[in-house]
C-alpha positions in Angstrom: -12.0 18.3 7.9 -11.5 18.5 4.4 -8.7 19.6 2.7 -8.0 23.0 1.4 -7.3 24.0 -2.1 -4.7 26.1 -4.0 -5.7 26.7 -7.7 -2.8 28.0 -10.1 -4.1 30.3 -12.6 -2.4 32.6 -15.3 -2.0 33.3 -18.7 -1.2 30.8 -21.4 2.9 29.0 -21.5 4.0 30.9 -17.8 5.1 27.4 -16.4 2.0 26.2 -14.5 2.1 22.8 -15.2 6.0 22.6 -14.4 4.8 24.5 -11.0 1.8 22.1 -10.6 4.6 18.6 -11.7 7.3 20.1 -8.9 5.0 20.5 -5.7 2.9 17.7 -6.1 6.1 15.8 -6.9 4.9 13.9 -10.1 5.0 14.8 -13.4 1.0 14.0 -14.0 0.7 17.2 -16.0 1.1 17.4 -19.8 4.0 20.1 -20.0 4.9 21.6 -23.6 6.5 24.7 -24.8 3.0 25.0 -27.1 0.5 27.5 -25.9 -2.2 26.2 -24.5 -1.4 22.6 -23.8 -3.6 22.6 -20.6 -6.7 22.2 -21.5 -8.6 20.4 -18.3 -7.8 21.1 -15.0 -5.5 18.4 -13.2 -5.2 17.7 -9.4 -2.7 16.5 -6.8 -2.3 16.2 -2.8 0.5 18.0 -1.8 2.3 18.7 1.4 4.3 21.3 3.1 5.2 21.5 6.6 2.7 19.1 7.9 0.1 20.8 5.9 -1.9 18.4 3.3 -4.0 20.5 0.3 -5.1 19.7 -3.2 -3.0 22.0 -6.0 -5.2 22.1 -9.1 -3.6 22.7 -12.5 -6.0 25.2 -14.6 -5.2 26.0 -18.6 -3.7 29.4 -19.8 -6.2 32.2 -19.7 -7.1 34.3 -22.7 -9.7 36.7 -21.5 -9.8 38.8 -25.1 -10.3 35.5 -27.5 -13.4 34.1 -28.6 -12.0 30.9 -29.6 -14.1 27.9 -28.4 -11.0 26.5 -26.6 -10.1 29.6 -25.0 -13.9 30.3 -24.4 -14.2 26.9 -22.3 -11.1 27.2 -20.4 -12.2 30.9 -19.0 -14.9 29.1 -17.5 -13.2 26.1 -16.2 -10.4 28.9 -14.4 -13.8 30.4 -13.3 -14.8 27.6 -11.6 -10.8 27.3 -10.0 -11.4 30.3 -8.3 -15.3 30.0 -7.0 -13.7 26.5 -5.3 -10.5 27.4 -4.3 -9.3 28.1 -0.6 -6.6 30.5 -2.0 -5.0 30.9 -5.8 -1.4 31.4 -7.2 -1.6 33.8 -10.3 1.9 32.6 -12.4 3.6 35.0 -13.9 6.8 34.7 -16.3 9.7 36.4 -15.0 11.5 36.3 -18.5 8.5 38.4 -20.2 7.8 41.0 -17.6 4.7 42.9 -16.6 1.9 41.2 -19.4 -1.6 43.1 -20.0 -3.4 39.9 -19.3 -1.2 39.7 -15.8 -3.0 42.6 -14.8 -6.5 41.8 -15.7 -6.1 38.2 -13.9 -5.5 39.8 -10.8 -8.1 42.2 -11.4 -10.3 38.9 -11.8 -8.6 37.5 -8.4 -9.0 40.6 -6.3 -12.8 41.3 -7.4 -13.5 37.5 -6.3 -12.3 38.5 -3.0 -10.3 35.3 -2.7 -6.6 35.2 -1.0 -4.3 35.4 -3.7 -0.1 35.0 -4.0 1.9 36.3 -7.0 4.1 33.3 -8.7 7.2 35.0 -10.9 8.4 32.0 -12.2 11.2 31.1 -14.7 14.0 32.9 -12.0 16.3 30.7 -12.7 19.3 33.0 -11.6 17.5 35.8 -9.1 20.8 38.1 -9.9 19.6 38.2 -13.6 16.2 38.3 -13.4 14.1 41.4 -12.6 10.8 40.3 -11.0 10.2 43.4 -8.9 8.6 45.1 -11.4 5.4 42.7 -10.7 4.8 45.0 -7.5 2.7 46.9 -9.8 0.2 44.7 -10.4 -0.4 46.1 -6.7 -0.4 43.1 -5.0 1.5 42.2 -1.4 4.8 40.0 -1.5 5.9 38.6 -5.2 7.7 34.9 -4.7 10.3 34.3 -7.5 10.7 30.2 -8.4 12.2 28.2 -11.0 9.7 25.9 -11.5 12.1 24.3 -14.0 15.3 23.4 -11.4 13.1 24.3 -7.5 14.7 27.4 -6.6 12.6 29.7 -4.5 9.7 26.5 -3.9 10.4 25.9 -0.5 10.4 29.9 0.7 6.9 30.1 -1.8 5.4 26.6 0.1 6.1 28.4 3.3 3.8 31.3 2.2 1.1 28.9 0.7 0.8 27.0 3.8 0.7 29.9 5.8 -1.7 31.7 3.3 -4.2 29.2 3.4 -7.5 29.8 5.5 -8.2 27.4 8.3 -11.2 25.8 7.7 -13.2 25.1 11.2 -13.9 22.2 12.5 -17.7 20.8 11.9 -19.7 21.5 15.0 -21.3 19.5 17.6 -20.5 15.5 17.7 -22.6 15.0 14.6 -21.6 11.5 12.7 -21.0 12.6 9.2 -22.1 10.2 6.1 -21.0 10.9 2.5 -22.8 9.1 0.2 -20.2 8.2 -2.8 -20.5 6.2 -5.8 -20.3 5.6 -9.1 -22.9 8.5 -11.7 -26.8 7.4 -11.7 -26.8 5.0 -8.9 -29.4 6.6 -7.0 -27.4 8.2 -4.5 -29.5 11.2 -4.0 -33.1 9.2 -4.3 -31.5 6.9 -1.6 -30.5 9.7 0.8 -34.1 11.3 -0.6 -36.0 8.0 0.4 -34.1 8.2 4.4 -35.0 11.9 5.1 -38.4 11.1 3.8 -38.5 14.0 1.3 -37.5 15.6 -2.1 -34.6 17.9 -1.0 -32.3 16.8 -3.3 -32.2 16.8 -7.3 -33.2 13.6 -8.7 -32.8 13.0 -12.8 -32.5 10.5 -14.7 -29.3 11.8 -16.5 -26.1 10.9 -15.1 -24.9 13.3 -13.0 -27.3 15.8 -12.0 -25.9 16.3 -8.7 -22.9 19.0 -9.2 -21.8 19.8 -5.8 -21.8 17.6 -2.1 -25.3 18.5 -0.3 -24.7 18.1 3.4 -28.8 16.8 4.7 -28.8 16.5 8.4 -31.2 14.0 10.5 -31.4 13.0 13.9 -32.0 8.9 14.6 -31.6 7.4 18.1 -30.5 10.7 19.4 -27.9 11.1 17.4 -27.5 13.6 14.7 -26.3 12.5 11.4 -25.2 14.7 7.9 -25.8 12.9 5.0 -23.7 14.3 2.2 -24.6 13.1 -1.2 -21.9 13.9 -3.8 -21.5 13.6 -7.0 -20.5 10.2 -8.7 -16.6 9.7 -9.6 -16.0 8.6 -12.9 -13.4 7.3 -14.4 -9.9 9.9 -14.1 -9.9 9.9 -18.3 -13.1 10.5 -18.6 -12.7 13.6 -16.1 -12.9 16.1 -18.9 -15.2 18.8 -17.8 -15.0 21.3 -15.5 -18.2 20.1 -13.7 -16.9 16.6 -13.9 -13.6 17.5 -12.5 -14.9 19.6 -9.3 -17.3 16.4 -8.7 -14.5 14.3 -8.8 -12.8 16.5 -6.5 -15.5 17.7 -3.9 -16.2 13.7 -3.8 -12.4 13.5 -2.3 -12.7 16.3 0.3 -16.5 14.9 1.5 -14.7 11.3 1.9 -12.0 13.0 4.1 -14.5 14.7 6.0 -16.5 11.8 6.5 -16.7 9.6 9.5 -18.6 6.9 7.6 -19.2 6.2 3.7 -21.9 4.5 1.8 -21.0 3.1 -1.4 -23.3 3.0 -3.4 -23.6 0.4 -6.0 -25.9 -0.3 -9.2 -27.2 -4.2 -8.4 -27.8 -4.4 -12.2 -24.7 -3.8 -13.0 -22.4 -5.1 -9.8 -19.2 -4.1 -8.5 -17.2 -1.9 -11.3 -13.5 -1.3 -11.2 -14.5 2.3 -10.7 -16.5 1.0 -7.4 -13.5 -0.8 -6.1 -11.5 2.3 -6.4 -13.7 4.0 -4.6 -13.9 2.0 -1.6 -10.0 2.0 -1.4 -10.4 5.8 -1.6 -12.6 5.7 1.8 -10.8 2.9 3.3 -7.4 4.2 2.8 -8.7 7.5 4.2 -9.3 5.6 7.6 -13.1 6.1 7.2 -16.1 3.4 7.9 -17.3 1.5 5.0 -20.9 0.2 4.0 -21.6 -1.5 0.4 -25.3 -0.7 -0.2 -26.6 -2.2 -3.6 -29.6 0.0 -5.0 -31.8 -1.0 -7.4 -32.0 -4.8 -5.8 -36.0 -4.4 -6.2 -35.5 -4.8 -10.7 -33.2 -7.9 -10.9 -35.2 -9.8 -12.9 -35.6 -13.4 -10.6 -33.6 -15.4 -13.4 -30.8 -12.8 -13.0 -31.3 -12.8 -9.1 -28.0 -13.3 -7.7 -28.2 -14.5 -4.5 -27.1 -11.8 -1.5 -24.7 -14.3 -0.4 -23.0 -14.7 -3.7 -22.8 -10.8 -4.2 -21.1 -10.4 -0.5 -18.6 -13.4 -2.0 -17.4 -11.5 -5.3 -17.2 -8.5 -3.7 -14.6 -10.0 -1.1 -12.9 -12.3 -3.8 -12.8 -8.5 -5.7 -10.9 -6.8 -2.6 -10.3 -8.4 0.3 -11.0 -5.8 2.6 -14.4 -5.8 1.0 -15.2 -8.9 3.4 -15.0 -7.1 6.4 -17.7 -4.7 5.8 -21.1 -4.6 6.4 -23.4 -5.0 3.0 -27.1 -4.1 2.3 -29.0 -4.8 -0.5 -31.9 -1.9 -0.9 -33.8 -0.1 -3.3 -34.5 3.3 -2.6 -37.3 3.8 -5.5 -39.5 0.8 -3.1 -37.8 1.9 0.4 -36.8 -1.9 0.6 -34.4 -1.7 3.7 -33.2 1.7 3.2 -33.6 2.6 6.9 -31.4 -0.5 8.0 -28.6 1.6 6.6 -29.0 3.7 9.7 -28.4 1.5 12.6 -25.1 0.5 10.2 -24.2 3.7 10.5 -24.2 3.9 14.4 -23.0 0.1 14.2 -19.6 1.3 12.1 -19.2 4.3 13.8 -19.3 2.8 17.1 -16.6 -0.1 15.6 -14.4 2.9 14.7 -14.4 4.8 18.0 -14.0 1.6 20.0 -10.8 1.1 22.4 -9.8 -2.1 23.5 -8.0 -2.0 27.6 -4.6 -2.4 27.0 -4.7 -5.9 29.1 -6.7 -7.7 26.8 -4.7 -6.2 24.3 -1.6 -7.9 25.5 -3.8 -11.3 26.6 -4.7 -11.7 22.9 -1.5 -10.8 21.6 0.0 -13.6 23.8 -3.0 -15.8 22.6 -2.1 -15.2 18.3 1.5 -15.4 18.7 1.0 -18.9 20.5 -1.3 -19.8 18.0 1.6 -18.7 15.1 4.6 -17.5 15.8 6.2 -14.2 13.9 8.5 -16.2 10.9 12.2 -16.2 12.5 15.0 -13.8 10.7 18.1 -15.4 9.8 20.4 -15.9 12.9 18.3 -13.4 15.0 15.2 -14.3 17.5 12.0 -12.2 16.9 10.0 -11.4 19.3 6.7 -9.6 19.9 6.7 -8.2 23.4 4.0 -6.1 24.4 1.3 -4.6 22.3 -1.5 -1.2 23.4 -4.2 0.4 21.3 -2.6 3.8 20.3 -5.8 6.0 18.4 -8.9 5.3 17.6 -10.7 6.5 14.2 -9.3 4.5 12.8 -8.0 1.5 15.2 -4.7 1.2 15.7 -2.5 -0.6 17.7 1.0 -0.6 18.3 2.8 -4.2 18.9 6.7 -3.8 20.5 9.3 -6.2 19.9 13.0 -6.5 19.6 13.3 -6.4 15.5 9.9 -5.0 14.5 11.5 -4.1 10.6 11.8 -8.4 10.1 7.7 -8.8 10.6 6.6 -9.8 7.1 3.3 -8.1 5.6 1.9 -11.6 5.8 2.4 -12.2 9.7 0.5 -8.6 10.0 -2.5 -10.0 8.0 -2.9 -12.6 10.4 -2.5 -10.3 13.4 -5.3 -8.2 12.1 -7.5 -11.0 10.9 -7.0 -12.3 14.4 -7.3 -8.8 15.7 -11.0 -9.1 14.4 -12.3 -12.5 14.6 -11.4 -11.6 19.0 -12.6 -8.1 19.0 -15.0 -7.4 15.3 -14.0 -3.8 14.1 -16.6 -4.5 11.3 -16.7 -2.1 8.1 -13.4 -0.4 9.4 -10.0 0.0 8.7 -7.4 -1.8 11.3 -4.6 -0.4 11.2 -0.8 -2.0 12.9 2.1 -0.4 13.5 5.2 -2.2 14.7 7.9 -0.7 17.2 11.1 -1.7 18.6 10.7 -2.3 22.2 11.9 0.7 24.0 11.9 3.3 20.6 11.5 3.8 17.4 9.1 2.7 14.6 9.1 -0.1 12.3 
């Protein structure tokens, strides 16, 4: 499932940004005692309680102005609450009861979103009066201090438990998001595999807004493509369309079981494209490079398929342990070979290996190199057993698990998958002491 998300919204200078810098833990917000200083929308992962979301940082809302600043940030706030899961509308303690207070919530309640009242700036509760926001007629009012934390933990324990439960997708279909980089012909490639026009095609960067889930059945098994649209650059992300993209891109990779990155052959692997991947690939999802657009390399710029699959290894190594198909989607050259990947990865990432072999080819890779010695202490890898699948990962017990470099793992994982493939997906390793406790 994807992950929910909490939108703060307000009026102009009540301390969202401060809110936005002391939950997500970062201070990746411009914060300013100017009015107005938010002009985009930023985003973070946060988590409370076991519970991941994305908090989104939205400007100060002026619903009277007709600046064009003000004009363009009442429709980016808009757009905050049409996506959110559930919004925080930020008050300021120190000012009181504001006109524009109660016409936000107005705005909240008639989008018949779940909403939660932020007084913030209570830096001393016995000297601040924050009741009187129960007139804006809402339920509970959570004082903070944004500024030194008091009052965050008691309002993350109403967010968290505020926060819809999304349900789980139905059925055992295999989902697919189709991720890249703007104009690289995601949706004419997913267009070309379902074998008709159902999703915008243009030749502007772009065009496709929001993730379109497309369902297909192949093999007997039912796959939902969901083509988003292309992540750009994080400074480029100044839009509100942009920045929803950028975003809805993140929650279709988490829900994803597989992902195709798609690339522009004309133009290679970009550092955006590399970025990507690690998104997906950190996320624990399977991994396919397809290059589009393989049909209009000119045959003196025709770098070999070979060469491509060794650049984009010597770019990332994890790059080399994923399947890659060169395709065009306006010809149909091979598109339908990305399906049988698809069954291929997803089959790699649900596989479980019997514990016995497990431990045979531990015993065959520590023979083959044994774990580098700590000073004046033996180290030794005992007994190893797959512990999840989606993504793989195994569990290896020994008596002083914290002394295994990074290295010595790299070559247990490399082994890991020369004996037993895991093509296109992440391997994951986690080292215990023998008889408790993690590394």
């Amino acid at each position: 499932m994807s992950l929910p998300v909490v939108a703060l919204v307000g009026r102009p200078n009540v301390g969202k940004s401060q809110l936005f810098n002391r939950i997500v833990g970062e201070a990746s917000a411009i914060v300013s005692e100017e009015a107005g200083t938010t002009r985009d929308r930023h985003f973070g992962r946060a988590e409370w309680g076991g519970r991941p979301f994305w908090l989104v940082d939205t400007g100060g809302l002026v619903e009277d102005s007709n600046v064009p600043m003000d004009t363009e940030i009442r429709k980016q706030v808009r757009q905050a609450i049409d996506e959110a899961n559930l919004l925080l509308l930020v008050v300021d303690a120190r000012v009181g009861v504001h006109p524009s207070d109660a016409r936000i919530a107005d705005l909240l309640r008639n989008a018949r979103k779940p909403f939660v009242v932020v007084a913030n700036k209570v830096d001393h509760p016995a000297d601040t009066d924050f009741y009187e926001f129960y007139r804006l007629g809402v339920g509970e009012v959570h004082p903070v201090s944004a500024q030194n934390g008091k009052g965050s933990g008691d309002l993350l324990d109403a967010v968290v438990a505020a926060i819809p439960e999304e349900p789980a997708p139905e059925g055992t279909a295999v989902r697919v998001a189709v991720v890249g980089r703007p104009n690289v012909g995601k949706s004419s490639f997913v267009n070309r595999l379902l074998g008709e026009e159902r999703l915008v095609v243009h030749d502007e960067a772009g065009t496709t807004r929001d993730a379109i889930d497309a369902p297909m059945r192949y093999k007997g098994q039912d796959l939902v493509f969901v083509d988003t649209a292309g992540l750009r650059r994080q400074a480029k992300i100044d839009e509100g369309v942009e920045f929803y993209a950028s975003l809805r891109t993140r929650r279709a990779i988490e829900s994803a079981d597989v992902c195709l990155l798609v690339v522009d052959a004309t133009e290679g692997l970009q550092n955006q494209d590399l970025k990507i991947a690690a998104l997906a690939w950190e996320a624990g999802r399977g991994l396919i490079l397809v290059f589009n657009k393989w049909d209009i390399l000119d045959e003196k710029d025709h770098k070999s398929a070979d060469k491509m699959r060794k650049e984009a290894a010597e770019k990332a190594p994890f790059l080399g342990q994923i399947p890659v198909l060169f395709t065009s989607a306006l010809t149909g050259m091979r598109v339908t070979k990305v399906l049988d990947l698809v069954l291929e990865v997803e089959g790699e990432r649900q596989r479980r290996i019997p514990t016995a072999q497990v431990n045979e080819g531990l015993e065959a890779f520590v023979a083959r190199l044994q774990p580098p010695q700590a000073a004046g202490r033996e180290v030794k890898l005992n007994y190893a057993t797959q512990v999840a699948v989606a993504p793989p990962t195994f569990a290896i017990f020994g008596n002083n698990p914290e002394a295994i470099p990074e290295h010595y793992l790299r070559y247990l994982q490399n082994q890991m998958r020369e004996r037993w493939g895991f093509k296109g997906v992440p391997l994951r390793i986690v080292m215990r002491r023998k008889g408790g406790g993690d590394r």
